[in-house]
MDAnalysis code that builds the backbone (N, CA, C; Angstrom):
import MDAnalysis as mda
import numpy as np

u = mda.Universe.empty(630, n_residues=210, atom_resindex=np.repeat(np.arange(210), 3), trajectory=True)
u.add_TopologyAttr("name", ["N", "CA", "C"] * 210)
u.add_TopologyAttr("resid", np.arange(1, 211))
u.add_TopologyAttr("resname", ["UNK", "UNK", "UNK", "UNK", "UNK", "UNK", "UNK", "UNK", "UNK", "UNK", "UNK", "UNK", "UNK", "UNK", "UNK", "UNK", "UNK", "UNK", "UNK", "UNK", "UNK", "UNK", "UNK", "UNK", "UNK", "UNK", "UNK", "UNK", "UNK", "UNK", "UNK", "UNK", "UNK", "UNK", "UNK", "UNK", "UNK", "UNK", "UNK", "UNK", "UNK", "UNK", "UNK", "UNK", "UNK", "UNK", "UNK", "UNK", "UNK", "UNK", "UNK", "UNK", "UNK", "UNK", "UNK", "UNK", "UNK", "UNK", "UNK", "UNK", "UNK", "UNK", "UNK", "UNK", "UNK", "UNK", "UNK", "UNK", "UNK", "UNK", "UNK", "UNK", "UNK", "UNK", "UNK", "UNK", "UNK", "UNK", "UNK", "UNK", "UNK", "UNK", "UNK", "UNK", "UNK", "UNK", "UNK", "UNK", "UNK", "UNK", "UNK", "UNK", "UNK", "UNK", "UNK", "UNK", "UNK", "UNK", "UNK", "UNK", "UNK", "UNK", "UNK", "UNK", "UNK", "UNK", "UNK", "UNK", "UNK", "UNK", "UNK", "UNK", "UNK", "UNK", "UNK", "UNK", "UNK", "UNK", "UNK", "UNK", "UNK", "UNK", "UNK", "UNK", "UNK", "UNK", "UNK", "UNK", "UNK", "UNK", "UNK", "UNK", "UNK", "UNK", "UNK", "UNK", "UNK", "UNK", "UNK", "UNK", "UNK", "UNK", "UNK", "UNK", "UNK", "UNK", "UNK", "UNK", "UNK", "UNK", "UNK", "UNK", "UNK", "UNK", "UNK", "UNK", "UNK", "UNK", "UNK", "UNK", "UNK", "UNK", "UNK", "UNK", "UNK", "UNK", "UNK", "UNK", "UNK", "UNK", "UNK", "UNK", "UNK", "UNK", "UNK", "UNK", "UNK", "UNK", "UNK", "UNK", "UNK", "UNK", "UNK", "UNK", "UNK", "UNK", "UNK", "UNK", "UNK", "UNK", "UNK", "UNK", "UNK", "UNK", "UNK", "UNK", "UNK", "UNK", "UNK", "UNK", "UNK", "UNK", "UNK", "UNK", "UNK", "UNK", "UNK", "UNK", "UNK", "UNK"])
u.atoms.positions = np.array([
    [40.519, -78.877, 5.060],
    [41.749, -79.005, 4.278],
    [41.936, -77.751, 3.431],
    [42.776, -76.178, 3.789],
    [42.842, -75.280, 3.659],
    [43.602, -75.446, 2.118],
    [44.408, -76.495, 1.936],
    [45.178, -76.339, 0.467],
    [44.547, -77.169, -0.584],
    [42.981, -77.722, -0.687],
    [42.137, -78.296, -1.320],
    [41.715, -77.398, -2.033],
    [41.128, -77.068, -2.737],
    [40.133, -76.311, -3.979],
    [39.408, -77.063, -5.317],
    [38.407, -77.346, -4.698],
    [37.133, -77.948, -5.261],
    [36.677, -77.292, -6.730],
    [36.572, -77.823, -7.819],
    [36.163, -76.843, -8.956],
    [35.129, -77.175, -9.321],
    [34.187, -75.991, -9.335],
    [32.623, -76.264, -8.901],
    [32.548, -75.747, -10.430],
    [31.815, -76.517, -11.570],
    [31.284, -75.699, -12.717],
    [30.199, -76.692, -13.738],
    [29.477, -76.020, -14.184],
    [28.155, -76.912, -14.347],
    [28.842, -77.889, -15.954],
    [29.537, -77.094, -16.336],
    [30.480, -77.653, -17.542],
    [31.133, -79.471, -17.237],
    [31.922, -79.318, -15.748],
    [32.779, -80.126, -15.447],
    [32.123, -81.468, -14.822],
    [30.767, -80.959, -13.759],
    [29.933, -81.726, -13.229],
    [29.219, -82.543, -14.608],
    [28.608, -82.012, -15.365],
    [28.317, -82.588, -16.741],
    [28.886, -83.511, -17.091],
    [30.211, -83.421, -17.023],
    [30.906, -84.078, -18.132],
    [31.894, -85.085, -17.309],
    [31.334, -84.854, -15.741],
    [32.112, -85.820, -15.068],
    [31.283, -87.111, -14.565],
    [29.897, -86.354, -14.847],
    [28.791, -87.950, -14.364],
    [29.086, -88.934, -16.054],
    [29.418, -88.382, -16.694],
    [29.171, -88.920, -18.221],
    [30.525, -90.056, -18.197],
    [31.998, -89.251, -17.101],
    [32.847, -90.065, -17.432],
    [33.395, -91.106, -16.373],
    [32.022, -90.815, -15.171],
    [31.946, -91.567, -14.519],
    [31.195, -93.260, -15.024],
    [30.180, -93.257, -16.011],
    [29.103, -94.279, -16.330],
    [30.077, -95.253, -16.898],
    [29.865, -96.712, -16.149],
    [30.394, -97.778, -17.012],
    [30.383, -97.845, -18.185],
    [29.159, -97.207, -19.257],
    [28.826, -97.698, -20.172],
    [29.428, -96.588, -21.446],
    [30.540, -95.563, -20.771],
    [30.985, -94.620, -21.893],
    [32.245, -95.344, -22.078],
    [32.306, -95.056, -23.433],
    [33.013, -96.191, -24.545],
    [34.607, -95.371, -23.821],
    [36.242, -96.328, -24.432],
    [37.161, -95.548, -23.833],
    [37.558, -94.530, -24.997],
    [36.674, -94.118, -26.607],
    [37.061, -93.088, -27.056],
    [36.616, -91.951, -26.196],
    [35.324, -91.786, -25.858],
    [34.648, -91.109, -25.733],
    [35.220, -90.443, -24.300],
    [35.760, -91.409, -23.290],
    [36.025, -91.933, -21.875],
    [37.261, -90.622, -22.184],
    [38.617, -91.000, -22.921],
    [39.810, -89.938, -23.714],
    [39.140, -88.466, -23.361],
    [37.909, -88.615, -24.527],
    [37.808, -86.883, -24.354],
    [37.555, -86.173, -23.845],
    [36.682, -86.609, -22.770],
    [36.104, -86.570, -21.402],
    [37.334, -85.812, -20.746],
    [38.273, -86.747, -20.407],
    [39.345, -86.365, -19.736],
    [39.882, -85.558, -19.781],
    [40.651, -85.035, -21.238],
    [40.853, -84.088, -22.091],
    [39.826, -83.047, -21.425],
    [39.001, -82.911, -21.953],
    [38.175, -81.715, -21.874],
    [37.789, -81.150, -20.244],
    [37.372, -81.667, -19.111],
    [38.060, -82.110, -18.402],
    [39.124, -81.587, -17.383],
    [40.021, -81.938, -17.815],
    [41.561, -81.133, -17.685],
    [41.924, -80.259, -18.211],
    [41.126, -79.740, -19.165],
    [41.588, -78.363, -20.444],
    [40.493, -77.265, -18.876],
    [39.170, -77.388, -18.658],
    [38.307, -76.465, -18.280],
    [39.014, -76.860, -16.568],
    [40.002, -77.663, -16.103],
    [39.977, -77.355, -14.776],
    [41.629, -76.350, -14.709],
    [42.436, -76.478, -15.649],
    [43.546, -75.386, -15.683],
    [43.226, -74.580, -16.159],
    [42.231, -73.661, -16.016],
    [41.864, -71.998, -15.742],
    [42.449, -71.953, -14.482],
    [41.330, -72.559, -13.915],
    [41.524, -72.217, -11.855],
    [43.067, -72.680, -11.425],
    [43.345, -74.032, -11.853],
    [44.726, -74.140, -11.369],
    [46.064, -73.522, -12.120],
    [45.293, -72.204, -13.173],
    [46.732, -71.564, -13.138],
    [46.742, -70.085, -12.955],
    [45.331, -69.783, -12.140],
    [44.695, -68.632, -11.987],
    [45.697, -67.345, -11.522],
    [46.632, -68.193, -11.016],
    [47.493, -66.895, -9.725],
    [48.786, -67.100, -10.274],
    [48.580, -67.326, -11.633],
    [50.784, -67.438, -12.263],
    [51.093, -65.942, -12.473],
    [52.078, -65.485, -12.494],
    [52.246, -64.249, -12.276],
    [52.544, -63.810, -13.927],
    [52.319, -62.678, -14.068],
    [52.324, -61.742, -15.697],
    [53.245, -61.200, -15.430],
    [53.705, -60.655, -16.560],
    [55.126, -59.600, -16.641],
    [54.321, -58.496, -18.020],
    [54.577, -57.332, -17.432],
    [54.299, -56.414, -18.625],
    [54.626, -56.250, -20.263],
    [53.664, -55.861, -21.171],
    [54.701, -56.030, -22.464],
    [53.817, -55.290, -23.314],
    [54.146, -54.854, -24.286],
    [53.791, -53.829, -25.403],
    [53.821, -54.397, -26.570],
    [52.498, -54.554, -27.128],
    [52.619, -55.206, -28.499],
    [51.464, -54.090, -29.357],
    [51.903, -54.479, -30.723],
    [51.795, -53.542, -31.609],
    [50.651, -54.162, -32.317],
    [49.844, -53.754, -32.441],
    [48.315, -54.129, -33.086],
    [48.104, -53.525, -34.271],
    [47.386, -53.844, -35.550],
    [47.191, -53.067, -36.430],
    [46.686, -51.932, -36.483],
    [46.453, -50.639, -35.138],
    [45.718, -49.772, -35.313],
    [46.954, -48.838, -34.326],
    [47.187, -49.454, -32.999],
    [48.413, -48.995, -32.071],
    [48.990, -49.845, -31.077],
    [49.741, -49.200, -30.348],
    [50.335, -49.873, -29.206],
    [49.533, -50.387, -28.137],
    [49.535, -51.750, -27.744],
    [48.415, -51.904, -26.377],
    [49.449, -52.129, -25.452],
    [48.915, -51.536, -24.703],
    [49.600, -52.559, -23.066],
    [49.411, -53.754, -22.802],
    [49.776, -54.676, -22.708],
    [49.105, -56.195, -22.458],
    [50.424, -56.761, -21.064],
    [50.097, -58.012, -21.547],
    [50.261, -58.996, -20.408],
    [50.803, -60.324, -21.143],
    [52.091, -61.279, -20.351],
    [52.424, -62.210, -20.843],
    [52.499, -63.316, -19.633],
    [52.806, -64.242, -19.402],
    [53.242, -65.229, -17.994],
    [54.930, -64.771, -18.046],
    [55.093, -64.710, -16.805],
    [55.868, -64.639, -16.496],
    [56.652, -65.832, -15.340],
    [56.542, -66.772, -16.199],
    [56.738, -68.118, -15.372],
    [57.078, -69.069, -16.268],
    [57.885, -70.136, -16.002],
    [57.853, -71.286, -16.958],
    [57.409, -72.683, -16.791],
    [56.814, -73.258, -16.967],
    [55.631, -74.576, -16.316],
    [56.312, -75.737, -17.174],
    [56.628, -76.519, -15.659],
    [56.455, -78.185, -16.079],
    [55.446, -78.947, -15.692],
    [54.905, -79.796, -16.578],
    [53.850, -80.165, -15.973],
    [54.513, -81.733, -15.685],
    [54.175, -82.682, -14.771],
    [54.252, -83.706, -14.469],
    [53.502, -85.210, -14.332],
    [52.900, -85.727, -15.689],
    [52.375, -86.820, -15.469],
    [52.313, -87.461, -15.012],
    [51.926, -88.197, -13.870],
    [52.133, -89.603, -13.354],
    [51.699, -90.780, -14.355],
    [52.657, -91.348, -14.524],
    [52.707, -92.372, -15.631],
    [51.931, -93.603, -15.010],
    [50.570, -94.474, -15.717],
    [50.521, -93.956, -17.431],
    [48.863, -92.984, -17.257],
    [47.957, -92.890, -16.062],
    [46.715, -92.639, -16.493],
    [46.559, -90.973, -16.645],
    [47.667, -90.359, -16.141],
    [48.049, -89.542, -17.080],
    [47.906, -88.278, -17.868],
    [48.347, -89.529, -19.223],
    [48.917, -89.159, -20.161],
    [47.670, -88.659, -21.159],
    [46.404, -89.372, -20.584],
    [45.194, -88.854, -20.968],
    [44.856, -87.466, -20.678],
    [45.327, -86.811, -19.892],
    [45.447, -85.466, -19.346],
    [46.230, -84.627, -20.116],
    [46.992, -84.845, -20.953],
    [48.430, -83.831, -21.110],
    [47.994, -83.292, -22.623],
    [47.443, -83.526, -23.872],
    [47.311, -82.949, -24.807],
    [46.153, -81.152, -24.258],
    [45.777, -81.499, -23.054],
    [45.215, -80.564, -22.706],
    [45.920, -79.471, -22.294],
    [46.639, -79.775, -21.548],
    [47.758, -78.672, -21.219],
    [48.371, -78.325, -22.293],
    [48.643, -78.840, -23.078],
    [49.793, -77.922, -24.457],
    [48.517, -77.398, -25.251],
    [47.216, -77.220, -25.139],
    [46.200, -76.675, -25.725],
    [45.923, -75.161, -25.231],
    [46.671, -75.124, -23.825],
    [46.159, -74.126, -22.843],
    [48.068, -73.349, -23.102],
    [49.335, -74.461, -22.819],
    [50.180, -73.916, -22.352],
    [51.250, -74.671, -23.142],
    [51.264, -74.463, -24.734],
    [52.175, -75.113, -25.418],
    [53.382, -75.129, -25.462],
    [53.744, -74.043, -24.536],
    [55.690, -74.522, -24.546],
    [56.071, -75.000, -23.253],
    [54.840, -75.177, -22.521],
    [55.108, -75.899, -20.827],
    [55.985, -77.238, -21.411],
    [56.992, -77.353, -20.173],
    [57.513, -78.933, -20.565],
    [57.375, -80.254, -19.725],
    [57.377, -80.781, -20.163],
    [57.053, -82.447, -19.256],
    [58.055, -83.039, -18.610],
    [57.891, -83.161, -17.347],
    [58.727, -83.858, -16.518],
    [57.962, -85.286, -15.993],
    [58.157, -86.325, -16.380],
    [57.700, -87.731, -16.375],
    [57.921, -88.402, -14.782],
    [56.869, -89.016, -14.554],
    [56.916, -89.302, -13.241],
    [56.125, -90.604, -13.110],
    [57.090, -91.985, -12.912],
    [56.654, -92.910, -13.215],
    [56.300, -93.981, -11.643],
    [55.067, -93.927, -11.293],
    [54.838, -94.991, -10.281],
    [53.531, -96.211, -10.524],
    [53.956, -97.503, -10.033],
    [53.080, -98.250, -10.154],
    [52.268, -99.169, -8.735],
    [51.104, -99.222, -8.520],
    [50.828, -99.158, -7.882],
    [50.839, -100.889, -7.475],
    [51.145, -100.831, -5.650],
    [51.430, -102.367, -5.280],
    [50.050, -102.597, -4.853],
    [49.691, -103.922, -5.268],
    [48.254, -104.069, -5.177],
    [47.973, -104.679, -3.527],
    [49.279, -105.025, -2.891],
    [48.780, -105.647, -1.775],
    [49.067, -104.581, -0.445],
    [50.104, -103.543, -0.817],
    [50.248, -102.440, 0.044],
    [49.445, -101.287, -0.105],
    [48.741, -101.156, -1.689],
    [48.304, -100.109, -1.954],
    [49.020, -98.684, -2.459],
    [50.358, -99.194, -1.621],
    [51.447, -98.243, -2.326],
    [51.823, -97.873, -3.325],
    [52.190, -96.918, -3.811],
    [53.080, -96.754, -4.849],
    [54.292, -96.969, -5.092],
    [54.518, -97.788, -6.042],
    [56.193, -97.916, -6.153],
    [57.141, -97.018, -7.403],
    [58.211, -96.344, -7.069],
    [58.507, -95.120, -7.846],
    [59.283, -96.114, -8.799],
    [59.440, -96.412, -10.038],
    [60.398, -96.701, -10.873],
    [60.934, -95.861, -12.404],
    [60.618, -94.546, -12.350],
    [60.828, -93.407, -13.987],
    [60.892, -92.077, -13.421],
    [61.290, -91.310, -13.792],
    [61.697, -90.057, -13.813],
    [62.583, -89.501, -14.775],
    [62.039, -88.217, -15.500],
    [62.492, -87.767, -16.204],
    [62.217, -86.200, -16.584],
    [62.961, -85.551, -16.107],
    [62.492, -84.132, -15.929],
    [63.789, -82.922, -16.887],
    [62.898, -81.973, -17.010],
    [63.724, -80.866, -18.170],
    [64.832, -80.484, -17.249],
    [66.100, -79.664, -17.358],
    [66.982, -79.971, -17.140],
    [66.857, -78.752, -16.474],
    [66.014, -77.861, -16.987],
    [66.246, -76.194, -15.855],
    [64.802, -76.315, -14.727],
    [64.194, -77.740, -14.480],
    [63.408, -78.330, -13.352],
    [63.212, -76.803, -12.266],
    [64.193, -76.571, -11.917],
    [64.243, -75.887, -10.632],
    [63.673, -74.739, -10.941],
    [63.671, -74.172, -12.146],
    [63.154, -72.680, -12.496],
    [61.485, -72.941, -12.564],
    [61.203, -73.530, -12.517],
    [59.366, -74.313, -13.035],
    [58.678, -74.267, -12.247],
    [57.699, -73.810, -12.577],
    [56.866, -74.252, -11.727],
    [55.783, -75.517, -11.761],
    [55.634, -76.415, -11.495],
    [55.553, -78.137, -11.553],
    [53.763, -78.081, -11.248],
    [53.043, -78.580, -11.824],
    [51.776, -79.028, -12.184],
    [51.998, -80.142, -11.985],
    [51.966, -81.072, -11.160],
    [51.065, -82.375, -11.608],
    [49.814, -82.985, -11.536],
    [49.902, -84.190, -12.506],
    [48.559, -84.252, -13.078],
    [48.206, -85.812, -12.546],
    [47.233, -86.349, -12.235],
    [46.851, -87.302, -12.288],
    [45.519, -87.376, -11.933],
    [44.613, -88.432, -13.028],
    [43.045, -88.561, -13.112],
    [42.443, -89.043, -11.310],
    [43.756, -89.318, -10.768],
    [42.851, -90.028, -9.259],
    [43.566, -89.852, -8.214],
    [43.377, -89.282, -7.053],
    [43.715, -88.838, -5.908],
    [43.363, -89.970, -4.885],
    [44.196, -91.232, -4.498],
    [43.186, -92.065, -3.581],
    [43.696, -92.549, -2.365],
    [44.872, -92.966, -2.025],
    [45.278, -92.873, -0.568],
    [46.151, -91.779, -0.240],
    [46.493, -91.081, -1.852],
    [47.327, -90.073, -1.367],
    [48.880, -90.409, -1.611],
    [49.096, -91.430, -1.674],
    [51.152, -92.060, -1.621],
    [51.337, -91.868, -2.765],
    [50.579, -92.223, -4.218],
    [51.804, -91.268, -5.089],
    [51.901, -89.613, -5.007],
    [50.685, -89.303, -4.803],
    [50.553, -88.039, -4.659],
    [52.028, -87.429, -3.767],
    [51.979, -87.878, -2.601],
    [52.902, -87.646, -1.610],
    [54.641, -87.832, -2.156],
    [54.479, -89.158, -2.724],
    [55.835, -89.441, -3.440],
    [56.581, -88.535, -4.273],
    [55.230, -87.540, -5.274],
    [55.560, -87.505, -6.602],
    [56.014, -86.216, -5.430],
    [55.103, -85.342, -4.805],
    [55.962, -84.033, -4.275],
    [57.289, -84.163, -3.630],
    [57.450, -85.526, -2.817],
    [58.521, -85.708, -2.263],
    [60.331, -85.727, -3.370],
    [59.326, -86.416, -4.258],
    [60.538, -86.275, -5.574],
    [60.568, -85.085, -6.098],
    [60.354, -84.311, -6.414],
    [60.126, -82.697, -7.190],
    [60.945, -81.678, -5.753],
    [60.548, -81.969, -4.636],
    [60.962, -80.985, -3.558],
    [62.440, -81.480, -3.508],
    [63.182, -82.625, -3.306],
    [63.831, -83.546, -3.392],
    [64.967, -82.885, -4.457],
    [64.532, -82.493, -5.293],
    [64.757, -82.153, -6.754],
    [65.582, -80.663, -6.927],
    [64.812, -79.699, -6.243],
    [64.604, -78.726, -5.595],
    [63.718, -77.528, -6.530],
    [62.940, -78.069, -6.513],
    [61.428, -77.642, -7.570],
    [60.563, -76.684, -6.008],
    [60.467, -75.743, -6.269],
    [59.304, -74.851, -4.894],
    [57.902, -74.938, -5.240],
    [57.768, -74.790, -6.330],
    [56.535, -74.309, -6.778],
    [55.748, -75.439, -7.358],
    [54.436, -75.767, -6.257],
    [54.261, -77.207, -6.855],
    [52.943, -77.115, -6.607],
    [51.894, -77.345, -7.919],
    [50.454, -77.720, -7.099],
    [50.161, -79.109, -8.193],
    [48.859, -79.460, -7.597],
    [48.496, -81.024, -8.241],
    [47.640, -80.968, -8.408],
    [46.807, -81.424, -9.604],
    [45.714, -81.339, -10.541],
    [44.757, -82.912, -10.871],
    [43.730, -83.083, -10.070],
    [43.042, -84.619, -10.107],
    [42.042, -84.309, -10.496],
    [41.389, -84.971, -11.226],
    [39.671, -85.483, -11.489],
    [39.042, -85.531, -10.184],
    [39.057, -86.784, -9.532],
    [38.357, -87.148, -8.801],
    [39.311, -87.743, -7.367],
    [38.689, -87.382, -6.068],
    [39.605, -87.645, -4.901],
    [38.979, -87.641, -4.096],
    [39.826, -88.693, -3.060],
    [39.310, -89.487, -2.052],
    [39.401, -88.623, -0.483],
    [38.605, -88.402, 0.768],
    [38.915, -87.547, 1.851],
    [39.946, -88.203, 2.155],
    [40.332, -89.357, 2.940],
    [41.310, -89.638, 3.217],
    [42.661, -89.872, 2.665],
    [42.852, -89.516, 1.080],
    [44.422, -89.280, 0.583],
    [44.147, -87.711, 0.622],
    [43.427, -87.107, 0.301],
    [43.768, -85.614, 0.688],
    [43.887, -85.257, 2.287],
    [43.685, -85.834, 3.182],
    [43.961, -85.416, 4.581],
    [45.478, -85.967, 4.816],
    [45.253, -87.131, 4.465],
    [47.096, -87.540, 4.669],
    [47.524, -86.697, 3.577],
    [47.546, -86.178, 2.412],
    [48.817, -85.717, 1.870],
    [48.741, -84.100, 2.715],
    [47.572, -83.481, 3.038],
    [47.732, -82.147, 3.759],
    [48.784, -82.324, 4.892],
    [48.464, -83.172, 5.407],
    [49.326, -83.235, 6.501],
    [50.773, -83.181, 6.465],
    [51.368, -83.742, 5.386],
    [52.692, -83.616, 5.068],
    [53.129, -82.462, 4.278],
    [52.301, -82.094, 2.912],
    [52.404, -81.214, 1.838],
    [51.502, -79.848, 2.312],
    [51.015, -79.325, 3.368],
    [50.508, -78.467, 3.346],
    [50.337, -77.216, 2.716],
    [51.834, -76.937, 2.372],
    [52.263, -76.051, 1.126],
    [51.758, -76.054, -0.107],
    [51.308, -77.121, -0.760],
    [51.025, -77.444, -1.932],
    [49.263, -77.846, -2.263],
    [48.756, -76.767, -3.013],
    [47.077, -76.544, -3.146],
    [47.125, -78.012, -4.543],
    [45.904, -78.745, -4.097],
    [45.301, -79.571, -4.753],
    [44.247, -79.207, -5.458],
    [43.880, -79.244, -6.755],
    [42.664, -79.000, -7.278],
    [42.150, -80.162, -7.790],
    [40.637, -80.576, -7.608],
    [40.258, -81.898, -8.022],
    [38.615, -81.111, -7.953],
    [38.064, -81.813, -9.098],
    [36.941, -81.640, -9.836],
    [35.725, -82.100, -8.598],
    [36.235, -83.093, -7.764],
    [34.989, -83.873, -7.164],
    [35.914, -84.558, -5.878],
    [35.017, -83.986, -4.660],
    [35.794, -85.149, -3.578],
    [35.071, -86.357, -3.119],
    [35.060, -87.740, -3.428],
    [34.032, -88.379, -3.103],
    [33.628, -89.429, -2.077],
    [33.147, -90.052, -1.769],
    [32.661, -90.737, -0.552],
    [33.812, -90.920, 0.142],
    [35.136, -92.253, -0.548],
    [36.096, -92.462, 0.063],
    [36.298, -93.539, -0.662],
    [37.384, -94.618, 0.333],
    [38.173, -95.457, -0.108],
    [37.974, -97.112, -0.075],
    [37.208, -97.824, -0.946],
    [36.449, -99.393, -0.486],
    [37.828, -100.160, 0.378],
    [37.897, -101.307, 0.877],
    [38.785, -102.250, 0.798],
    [40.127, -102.617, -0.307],
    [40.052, -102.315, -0.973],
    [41.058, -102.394, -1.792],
    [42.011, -100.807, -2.384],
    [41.184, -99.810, -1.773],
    [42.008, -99.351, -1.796],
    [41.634, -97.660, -3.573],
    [40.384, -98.507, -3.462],
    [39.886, -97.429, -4.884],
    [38.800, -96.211, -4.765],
    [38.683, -95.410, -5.407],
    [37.525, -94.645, -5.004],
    [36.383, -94.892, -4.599],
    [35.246, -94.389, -3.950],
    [34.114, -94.932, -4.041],
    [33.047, -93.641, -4.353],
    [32.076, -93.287, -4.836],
    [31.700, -94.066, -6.416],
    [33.133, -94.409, -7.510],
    [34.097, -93.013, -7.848],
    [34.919, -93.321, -8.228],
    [34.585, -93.293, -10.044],
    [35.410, -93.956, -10.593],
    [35.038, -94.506, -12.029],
    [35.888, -94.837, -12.399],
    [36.252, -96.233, -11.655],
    [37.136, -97.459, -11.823],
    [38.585, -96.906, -12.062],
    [39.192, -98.165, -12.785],
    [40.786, -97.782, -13.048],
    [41.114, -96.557, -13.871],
    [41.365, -95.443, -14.247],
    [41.213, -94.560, -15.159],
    [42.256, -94.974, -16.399],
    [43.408, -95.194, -16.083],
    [44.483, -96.002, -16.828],
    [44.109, -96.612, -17.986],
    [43.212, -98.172, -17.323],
    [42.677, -98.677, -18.038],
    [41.604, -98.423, -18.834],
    [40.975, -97.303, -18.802],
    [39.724, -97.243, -19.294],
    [40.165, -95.829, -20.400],
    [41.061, -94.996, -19.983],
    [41.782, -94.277, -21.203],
    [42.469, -95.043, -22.174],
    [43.233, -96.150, -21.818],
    [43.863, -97.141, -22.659],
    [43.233, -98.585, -23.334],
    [41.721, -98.789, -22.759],
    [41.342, -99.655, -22.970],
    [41.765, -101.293, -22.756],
    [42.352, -100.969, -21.682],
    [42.940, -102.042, -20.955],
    [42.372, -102.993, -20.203],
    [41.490, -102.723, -19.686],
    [39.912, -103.312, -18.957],
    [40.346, -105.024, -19.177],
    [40.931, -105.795, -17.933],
    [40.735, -107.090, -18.019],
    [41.857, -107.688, -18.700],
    [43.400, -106.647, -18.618],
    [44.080, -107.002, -19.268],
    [45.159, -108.126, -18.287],
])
């Protein structure tokens, strides 16, 4: 899967067995995520393009460097939303384009019901974010809505993901590079990661059994 990119770092592996363990509390579970998603958008914004610029330092003129791009990032609503204080840590005037699906428990599907995106969408370049990559259909949805849209520039940013939603979404999205921290065994009967680390939603929100 040529548009996959695995982020290998002893930082992320650390801190991803920690937010894998049943037994980490959901404050702790938050920062994890956070932190997380702050150390995996280096790599996924490695190749945004700079524009030249001259700034004035207390001694002289330097040559430097600015982005030359403008970033929306795209939550999939709600697990998220645990992801996003990270990005305005890295990329504080990026803007949020909301992307709301819920998942059908007997199809496995996703069902699209929210959207809400900045109004110059098309100039952006679109990040989305979500903690779990697992059959792949919102994944697929959320690009289908953004291309739909007429957004070009699109990659997607997961924790943890399953082989078989990244082979089905390659197949359709080939264009569009995935970065995810960990690819893992696969997909049980119902439809969830395996090892995995359960609902992420719930366990950022403390929802567990709601």
């Amino acid at each position: 899967m040529k548009n996959v990119h695995v982020i290998k770092h002893p930082l992320i592996a650390h801190k991803l067995s920690i937010l894998r363990d049943e037994k980490t509390e959901p404050f702790h579970f938050r920062l994890l995520v956070d932190e997380i998603s702050y150390l995996m958008l280096f790599e996924a914004t490695r190749d945004l393009p700079l524009r030249d610029v001259k700034v004035q330092t207390p001694v002289a003129v330097a040559n430097t460097h600015k982005l030359d791009v403008k970033i929306m990032i795209c939550p999939i609503l709600r697990a998220a939303l645990g992801m996003l204080d990270s990005v305005f840590k890295l990329i504080p005037d990026a803007s949020v384009g909301f992307l709301g699906f819920q998942r059908n428990e007997k199809t496995l599907e996703a069902e699209f019901y929210y959207a809400k995106l900045p109004a110059d969408h098309t100039e952006r370049t679109a990040i989305i974010i979500d903690p779990m990559f697992a059959t792949g259909g919102t994944a697929i949805d959320a690009v289908n809505f953004l291309k739909g849209k007429g957004v070009k520039d699109i990659r997607f940013l997961a924790l943890v993901s399953a082989p078989e939603g990244l082979k089905r979404f390659g197949e359709i999205h080939p264009d569009v590079p995935v970065f995810t921290a960990c690819v893992d065994e696969g997909l049980n009967e119902n439809g969830y990661i395996v090892p995995g680390l359960g609902d992420a939603g719930d366990r950022v929100f403390n929802t567990l059994g709601a």
